[in-house]
C-alpha positions in Angstrom: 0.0 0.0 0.0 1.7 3.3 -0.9 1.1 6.3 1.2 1.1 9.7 -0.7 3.4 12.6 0.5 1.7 16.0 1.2 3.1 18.7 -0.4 6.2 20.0 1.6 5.6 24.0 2.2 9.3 25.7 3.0 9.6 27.2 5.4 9.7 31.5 4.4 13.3 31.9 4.8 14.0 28.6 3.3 12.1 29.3 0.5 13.3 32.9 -0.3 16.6 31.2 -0.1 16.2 28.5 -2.9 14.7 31.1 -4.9 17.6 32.6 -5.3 20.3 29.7 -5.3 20.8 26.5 -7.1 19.6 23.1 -6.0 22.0 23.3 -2.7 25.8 22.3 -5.0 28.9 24.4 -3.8 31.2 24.6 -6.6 33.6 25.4 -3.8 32.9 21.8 -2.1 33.9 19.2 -3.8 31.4 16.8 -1.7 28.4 18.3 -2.7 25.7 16.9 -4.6 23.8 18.9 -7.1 20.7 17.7 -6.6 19.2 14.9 -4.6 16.1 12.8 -4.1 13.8 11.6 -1.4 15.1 7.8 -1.6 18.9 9.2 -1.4 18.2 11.4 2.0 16.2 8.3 3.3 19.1 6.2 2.6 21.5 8.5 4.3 19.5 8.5 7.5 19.2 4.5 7.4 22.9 4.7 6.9 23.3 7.0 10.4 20.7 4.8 12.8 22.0 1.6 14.6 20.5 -0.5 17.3 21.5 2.1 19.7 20.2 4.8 18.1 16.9 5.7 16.2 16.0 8.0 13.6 14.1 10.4 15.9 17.4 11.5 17.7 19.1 12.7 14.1 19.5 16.0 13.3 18.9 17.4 9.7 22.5 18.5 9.4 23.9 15.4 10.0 21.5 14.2 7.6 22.2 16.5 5.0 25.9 15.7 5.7 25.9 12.0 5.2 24.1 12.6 1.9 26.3 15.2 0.5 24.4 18.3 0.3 23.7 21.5 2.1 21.4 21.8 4.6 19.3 24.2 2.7 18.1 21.4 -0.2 17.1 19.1 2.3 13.9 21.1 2.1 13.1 20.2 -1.5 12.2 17.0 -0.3 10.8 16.9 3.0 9.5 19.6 5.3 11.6 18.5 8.2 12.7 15.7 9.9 9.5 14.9 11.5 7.8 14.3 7.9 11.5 12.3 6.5 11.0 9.7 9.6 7.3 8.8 8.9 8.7 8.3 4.9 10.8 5.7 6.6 8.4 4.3 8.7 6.1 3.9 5.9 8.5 2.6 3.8 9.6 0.3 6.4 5.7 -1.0 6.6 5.5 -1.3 3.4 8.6 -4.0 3.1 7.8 -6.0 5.9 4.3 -6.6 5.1 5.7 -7.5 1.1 7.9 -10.3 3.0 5.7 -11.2 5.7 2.6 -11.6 3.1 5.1 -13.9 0.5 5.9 -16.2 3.3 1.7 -16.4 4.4 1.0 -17.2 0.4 4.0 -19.7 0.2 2.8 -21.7 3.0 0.5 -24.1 2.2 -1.0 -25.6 6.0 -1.7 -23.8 9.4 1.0 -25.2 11.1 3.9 -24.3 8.2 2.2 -20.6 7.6 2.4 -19.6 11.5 6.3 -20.7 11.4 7.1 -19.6 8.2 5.8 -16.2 8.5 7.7 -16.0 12.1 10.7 -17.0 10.8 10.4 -14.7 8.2 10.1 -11.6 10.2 13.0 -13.1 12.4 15.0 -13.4 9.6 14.0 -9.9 8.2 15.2 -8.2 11.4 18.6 -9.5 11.3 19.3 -8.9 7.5 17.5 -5.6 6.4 18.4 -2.2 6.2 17.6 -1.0 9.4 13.9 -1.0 8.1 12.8 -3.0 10.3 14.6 -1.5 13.4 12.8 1.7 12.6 9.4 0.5 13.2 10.3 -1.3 16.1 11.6 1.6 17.9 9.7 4.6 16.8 6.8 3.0 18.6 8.3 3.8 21.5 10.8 6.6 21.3 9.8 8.8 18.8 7.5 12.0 18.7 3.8 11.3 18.6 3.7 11.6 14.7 6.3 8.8 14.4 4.3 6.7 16.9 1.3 7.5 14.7 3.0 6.2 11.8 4.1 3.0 13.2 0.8 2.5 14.8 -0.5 2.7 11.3 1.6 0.3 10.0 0.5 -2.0 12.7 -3.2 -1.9 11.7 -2.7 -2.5 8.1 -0.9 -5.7 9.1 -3.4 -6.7 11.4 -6.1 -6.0 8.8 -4.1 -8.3 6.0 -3.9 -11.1 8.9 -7.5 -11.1 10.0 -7.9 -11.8 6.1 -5.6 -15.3 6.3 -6.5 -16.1 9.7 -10.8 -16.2 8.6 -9.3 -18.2 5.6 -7.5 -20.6 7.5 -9.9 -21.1 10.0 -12.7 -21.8 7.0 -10.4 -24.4 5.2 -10.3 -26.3 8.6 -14.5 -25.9 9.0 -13.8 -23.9 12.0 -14.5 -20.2 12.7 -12.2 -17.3 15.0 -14.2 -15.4 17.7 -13.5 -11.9 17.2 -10.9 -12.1 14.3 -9.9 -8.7 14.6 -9.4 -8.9 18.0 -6.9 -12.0 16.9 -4.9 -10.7 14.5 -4.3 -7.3 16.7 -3.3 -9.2 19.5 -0.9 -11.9 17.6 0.7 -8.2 15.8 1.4 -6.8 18.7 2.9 -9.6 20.6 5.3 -10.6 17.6 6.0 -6.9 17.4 6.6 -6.6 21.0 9.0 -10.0 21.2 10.7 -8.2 17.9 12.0 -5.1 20.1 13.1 -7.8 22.6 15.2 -9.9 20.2 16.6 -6.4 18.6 19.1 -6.9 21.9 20.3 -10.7 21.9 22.3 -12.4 19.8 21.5 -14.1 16.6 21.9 -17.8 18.3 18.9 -17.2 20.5 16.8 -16.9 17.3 15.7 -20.3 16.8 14.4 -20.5 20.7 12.4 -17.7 19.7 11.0 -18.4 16.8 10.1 -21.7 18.3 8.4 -19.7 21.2 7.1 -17.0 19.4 5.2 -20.0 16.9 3.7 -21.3 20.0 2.3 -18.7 21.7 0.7 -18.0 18.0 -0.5 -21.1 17.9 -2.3 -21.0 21.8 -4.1 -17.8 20.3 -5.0 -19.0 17.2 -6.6 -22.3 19.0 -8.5 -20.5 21.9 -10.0 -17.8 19.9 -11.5 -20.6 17.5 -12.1 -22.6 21.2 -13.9 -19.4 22.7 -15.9 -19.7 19.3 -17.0 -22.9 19.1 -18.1 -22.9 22.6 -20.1 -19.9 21.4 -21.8 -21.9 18.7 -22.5 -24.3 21.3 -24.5 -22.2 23.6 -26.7 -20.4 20.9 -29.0 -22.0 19.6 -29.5 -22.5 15.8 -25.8 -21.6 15.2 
């Protein structure tokens, strides 16, 4: 799902600025870029985050810096470093659900989706480009706007799941009691174990995966318990 960018208004003196200059180059500095894009300034601030730091403590002159132009273009692109985090955000959202989703539709049982989709967003935290560390911890350190976007993110994955996990359920002649309700709370727990596993070492992946799987599992099977139960107890259902 692609998210359209407002328009990003300059800010006056910004803007009176560029009027009168070029796209932000400095003949005089040899490091300068002439012009620039929004995929190269999102680059350079995945290039500055680590797990120790997140994109809401960067500054737009470092930015700017690591992407080789003045601070002054940065504004051609975004209106400031608020609106360049939720791009990333997005953007992170965006690839996770692409890999989560191709691991869902490659599975072909309960059982193998569950683990394969867990071992796929295992495996994406430990070999993308920080992507996936920026959803994880703008949720909780970043300004309200940034925990907006990740929040965001969140639902249109839960909304994607509900759709497999009412699928699944119907192949097996069974039904989910509250599927919504489900897919938010199986989200936010891998989501939650995700930030955890950010901090230990790659060997204690396949533990969690295993646990993770489980605990999936135990919600999957009491919400269609809690349902059937339901049927149970209402007549002519």
């Amino acid at each position: 799902m692609m998210h359209a960018n407002p328009p990003c208004p300059c800010p006056t003196a910004v803007t009176e600025h560029l009027a009168s200059a070029d796209d932000g180059a400095d003949p005089a500095s040899p490091g300068r870029r002439a012009s620039i894009s929004r995929d190269d300034l999102l680059a350079a601030a995945l290039r500055l985050i680590g797990p120790h730091r997140s994109v809401s403590s960067l500054s737009l002159r470092e930015v700017t810096r690591e992407a080789g132009i003045a601070p002054n273009s940065f504004y051609r692109q975004f209106r400031d470093m608020d609106e360049l985090a939720v791009a990333l955000i997005d953007l992170a959202g965006r690839s996770l659900r692409k890999i989560v989703g191709a691991a869902r539709h490659r599975a072909a049982t309960d059982r193998s989706i569950v683990r394969g989709s867990v071992a796929a967003f295992m495996q994406q935290l430990r070999d993308d480009d920080k992507l996936l560390h920026v959803l994880l911890r703008e949720g909780t350190v970043g300004s309200d706007a940034f925990k907006q976007a990740v929040d965001r993110e969140l639902t249109f994955f839960e909304e994607e799941l509900k759709i497999d996990l009412v699928r699944l359920a119907a192949l097996d002649k069974a039904v989910l009691h509250e599927p919504a309700l489900v897919a938010r709370a199986i989200t936010r727990l891998v989501f939650a174990i995700g930030a955890t596993a950010m901090d230990l070492p790659p060997e204690r992946d396949a533990e969690l995966i295993r646990q993770l799987t489980e605990m999936v599992r135990m919600i999957i099977a009491g919400s269609r318990a809690v349902a059937k139960e339901s049927r149970a107890r209402t007549p002519g259902k």
